[in-house]
N, C-alpha and C positions, 0 to 999 in steps of 0.2 A: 538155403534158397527159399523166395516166397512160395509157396503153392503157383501154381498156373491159375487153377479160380481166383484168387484175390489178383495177382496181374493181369487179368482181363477186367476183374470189376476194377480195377485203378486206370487202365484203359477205356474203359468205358466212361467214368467219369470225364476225365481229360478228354476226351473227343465232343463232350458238350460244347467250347468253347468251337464256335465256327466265325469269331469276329465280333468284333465288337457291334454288326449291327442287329445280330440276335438279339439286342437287348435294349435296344433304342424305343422302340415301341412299346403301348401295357399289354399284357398277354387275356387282359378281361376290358369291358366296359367299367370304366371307372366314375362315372358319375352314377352307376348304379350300385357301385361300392358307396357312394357318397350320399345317399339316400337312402340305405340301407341305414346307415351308420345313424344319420339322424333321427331316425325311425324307431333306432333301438333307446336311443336316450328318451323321445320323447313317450316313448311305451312306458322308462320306467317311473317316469315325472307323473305322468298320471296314476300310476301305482301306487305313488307317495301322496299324493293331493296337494302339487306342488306346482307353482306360478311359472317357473322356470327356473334354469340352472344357469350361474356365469362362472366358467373354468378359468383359470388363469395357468395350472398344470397346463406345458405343451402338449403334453401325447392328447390330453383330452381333447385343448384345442384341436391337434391335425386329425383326432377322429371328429368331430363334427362339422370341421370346415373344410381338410387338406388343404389349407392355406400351408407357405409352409415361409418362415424368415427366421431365419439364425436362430434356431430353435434351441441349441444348446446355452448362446448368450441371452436371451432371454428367458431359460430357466432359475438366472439368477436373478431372477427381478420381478416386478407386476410389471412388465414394461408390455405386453401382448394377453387378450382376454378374448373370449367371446361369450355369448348370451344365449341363450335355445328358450326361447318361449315354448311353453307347455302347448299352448297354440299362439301362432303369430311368429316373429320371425327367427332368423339366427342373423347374428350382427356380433361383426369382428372388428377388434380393437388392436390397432397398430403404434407402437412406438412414432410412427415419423407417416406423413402422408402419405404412402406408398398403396395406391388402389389397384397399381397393375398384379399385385402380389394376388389377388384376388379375381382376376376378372378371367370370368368363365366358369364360374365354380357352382354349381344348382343350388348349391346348400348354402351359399354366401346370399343375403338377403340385402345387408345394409355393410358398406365399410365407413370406420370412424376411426379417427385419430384418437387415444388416449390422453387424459388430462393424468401426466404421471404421479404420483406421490410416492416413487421409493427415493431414497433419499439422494442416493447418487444423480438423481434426475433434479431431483426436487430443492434438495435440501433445508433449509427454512421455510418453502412453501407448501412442506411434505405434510403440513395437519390442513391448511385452508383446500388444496387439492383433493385429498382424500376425501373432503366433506362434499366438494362442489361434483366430483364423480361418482360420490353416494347418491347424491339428487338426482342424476341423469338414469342412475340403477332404478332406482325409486320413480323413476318418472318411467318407466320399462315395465316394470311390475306393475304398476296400476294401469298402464294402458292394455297391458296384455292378459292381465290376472284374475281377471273379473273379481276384481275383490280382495283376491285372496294374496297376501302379501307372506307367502313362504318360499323361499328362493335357495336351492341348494347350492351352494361353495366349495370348491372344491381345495383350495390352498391358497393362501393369503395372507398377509402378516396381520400383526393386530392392532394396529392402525388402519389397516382398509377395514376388517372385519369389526371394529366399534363404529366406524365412522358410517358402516351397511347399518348398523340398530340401533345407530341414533338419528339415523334418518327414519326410521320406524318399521325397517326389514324386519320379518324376520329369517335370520340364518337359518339351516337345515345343511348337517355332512353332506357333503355331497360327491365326497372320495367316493363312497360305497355305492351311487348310483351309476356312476360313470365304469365301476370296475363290471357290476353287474350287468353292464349294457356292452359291455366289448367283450365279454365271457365267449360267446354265442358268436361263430363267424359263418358267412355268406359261403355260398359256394363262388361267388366273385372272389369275396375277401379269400378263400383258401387258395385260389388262382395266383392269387399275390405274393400268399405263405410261398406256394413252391415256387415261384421264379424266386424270390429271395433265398430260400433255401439253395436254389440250383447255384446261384450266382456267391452265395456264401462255402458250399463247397470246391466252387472253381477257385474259389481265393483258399481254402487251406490246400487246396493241392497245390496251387503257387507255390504256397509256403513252403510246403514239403518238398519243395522239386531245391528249393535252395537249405535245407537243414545240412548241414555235415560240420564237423569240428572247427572250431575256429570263430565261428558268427557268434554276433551276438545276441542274446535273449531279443532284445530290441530292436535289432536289425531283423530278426528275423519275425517277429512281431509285425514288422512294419510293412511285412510282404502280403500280411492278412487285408490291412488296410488298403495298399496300392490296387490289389486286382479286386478289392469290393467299390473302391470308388470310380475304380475305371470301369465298370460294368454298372454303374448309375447306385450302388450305394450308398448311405446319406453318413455313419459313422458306428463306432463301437464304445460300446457303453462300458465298460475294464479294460485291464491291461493284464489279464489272466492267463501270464503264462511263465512255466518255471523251469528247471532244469536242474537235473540230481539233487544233491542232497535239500535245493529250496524248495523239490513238489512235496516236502513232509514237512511240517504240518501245511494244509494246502492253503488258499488264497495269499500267498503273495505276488506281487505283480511283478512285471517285468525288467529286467535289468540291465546292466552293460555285463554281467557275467557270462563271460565264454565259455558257450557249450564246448566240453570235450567229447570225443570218440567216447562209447558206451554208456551216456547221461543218458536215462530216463530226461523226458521230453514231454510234460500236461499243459493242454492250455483250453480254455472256456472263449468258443469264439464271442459272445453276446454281440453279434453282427446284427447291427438298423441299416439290414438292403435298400435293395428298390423300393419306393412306394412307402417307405416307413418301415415294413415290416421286419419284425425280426427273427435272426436264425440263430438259436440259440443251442449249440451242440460242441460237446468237448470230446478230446481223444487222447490219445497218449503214445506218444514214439520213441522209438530207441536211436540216437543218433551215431550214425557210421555206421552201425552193425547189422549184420543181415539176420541175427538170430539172437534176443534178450540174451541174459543172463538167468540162471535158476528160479534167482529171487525175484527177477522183473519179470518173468513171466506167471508166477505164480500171483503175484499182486493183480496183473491183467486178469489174468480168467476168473479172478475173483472177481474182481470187479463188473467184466463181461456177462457173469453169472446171476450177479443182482439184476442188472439191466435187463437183461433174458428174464429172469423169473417176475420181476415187477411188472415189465409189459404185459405179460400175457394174465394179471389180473384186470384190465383196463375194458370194461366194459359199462354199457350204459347201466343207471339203475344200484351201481357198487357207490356204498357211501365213502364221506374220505376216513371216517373212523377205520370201516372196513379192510381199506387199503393200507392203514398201517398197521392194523391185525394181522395180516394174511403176508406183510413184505419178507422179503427175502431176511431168514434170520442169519442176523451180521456176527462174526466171529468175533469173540470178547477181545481180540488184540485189536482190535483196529472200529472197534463199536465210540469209544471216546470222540476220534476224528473221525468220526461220523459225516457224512455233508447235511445241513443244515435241513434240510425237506426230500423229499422221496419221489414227489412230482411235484412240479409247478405251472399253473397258466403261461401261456404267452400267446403276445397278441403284436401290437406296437410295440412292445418291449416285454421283460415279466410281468404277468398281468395274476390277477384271482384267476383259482385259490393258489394258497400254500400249502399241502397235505404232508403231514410231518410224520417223524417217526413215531410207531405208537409209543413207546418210551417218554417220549415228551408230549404225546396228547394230551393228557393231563391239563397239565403248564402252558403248553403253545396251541394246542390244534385248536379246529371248530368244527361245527356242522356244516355236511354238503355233500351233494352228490351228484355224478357224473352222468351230462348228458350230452346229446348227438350234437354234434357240432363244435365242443371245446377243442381248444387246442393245448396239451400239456408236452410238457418234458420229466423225462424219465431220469432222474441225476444217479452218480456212484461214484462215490470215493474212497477207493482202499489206500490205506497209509497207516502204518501198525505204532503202538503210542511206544514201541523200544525205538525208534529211526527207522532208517534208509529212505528210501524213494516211496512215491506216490504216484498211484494211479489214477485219473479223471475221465469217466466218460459221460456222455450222456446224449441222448437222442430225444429228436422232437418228432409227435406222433398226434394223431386227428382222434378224436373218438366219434366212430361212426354208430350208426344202429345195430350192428351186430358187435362189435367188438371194439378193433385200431384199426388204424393203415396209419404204415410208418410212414413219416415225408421226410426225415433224414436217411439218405443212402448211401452215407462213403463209406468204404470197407472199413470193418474192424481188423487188425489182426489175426493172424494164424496161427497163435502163438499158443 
């Protein structure tokens, strides 16, 4: 049997849910999220000595407009853009004349229809397009740049991106301003963090109310998704989750394979809640049984134990070099399958940094260091390079001025 603490803290979660109209409302001012956000971009535009930025990445767009249109179909595409003058406006670009999508919004300045040039829009008109909405860019940049014709981009194919400098742009990365301007959250934005977080753990306890033998990977998968979307979640970014012998080696996705009684059970919610936000937290359960096995529970408290020890490095001031110096030293069985980074940003989704293992500093990491306001996650994944099962967990945590505060709370294990 579970402990009585952990069946109170599992009660305690599950009694969040009081109806769906808990969750109808935003739990902050959100156009002071929305003005925040813009604020942060154009802090870092002038940092760079730059005219303005145009994104065509969604997440960038919904952080400087929260415009929000089939965000996932138009990350296959330049079919949706916006513009952040360094000063002067922000002006959002739509696939299809749709202004209602916009209206109300402080930070929406100007809406315009897109002259498309990806091909599936375009096709044979995909070079004369690119050039004629290089001009319109171009006529954006001199009206608003005193001059100065440097404009950061942030993703684009290379047709739109030759057709910006030869109309006489010039380009500048503009992934890394937009990452470094969403680093940094409001205490609105963390308002947001946690109703997503709250409303992402109502959806894995869903889940878990319907896990027992028989279901499918999938089916049960799909429990994550119904109670995030019914509780105003927008979607989930993997299909991260496994069941016996498929949580070793880990990231495979989900299946038609039927959980039996005693499967180890890993899954990585990477839930885009309310508002955009994401809740980005894994766990790991034993299906039918009220008490692991030897072996699964010793993979747990491994894993538990990195988690525990890695957190309570997280304070302002600690480089990312430093945190991979100082991490939890992983047991040579299971250091191989390693998980890819040791914390990572999130924001709208995974956001900067990546803080890797010091092992692969070398090769992968960078410089940077930890201040008041990021938001990271804590990753672990034990899974030993002979076989069996695998362990996932991970929690998402604020770094405040003294230290953390955890904003993921659904029980771990007693195991």
């Amino acid at each position: 049997m579970r402990k009585p603490e952990r069946e109170l803290n599992v009660k305690q979660v599950r009694n969040r849910q009081h109806g769906a109209m808990e969750f109808t409302e935003p739990p902050v001012d959100l156009d002071k999220v929305r003005r925040y956000r813009v604020q942060r971009v154009r802090d870092e535009l002038q940092k760079h000595d730059l005219a303005g930025i145009l994104v065509f990445d969604q997440l960038n767009t919904r952080y400087v407009t929260d415009a929000t249109n089939m965000q996932i179909w138009c990350s296959h595409y330049e079919a949706r853009c916006a513009f952040v003058a360094t000063e002067g406006p922000v002006i959002l670009w739509d696939f299809g004349n749709m202004p209602h999508l916009a209206e109300d919004l402080p930070t929406v300045d100007e809406y315009r229809v897109i002259t498309p040039f990806y091909f599936f829009s375009a096709g044979a008109r995909s070079p004369d397009n690119a050039r004629k909405f290089a001009q319109e860019i171009l006529d954006l940049v001199q009206t608003y740049g005193g001059g100065n014709r440097r404009l950061a981009l942030d993703r684009c194919s290379f047709l739109g991106i030759s057709s910006f400098m030869e109309a006489g742009i010039e380009i500048v990365e503009g992934q890394d301003i937009m990452e470094v301007a969403r680093v940094l959250k409001s205490e609105e934005e963390l308002g947001l963090m946690r109703h997503s977080v709250k409303v992402c753990e109502l959806a894995v306890d869903h889940m878990r109310q319907y896990l027992e033998p028989g279901i499918t990977e999938n089916a049960l998968w799909a429990k994550l998704h119904e109670k995030n979307i019914e509780l105003g979640g927008e979607w989930i970014e993997t299909r991260l989750l496994s069941s016996g012998w498929r949580t070793n080696p880990w990231m495979r996705e989900s299946s038609m394979r039927v959980i039996e009684r005693g499967d180890l059970v890993s899954f990585d919610t990477d839930l885009i809640g309310p508002y955009g936000y994401c809740c980005d937290m894994s766990r790991s359960w034993v299906c039918g049984e009220d008490r692991p096995s030897a072996e699964q529970a010793n993979l747990y408290q491994l894993s538990a134990e990195q988690i525990r020890y890695n957190t309570e490095l997280v304070k302002p001031g600690v480089t990312f070099k430093e945190l991979g110096q100082k991490a939890w030293p992983m047991p040579e069985e299971f250091a191989d399958r390693r998980y890819g980074v040791i914390f990572h940003g999130v924001g709208l989704a995974d956001e900067y940094p990546s803080i890797k293992h010091y092992v692969d500093y070398d090769q992968k990491g960078y410089e940077g260091v930890l201040e008041p306001g990021m938001t990271l996650c804590v990753e672990s994944y034990i899974g030993s390079v002979h076989g069996g099962e695998g362990v996932k967990i991970e929690e998402q945590l604020l770094v405040t001025e003294t230290g953390y505060e955890m904003l993921t709370t659904y029980p771990l294990e007693d195991w």
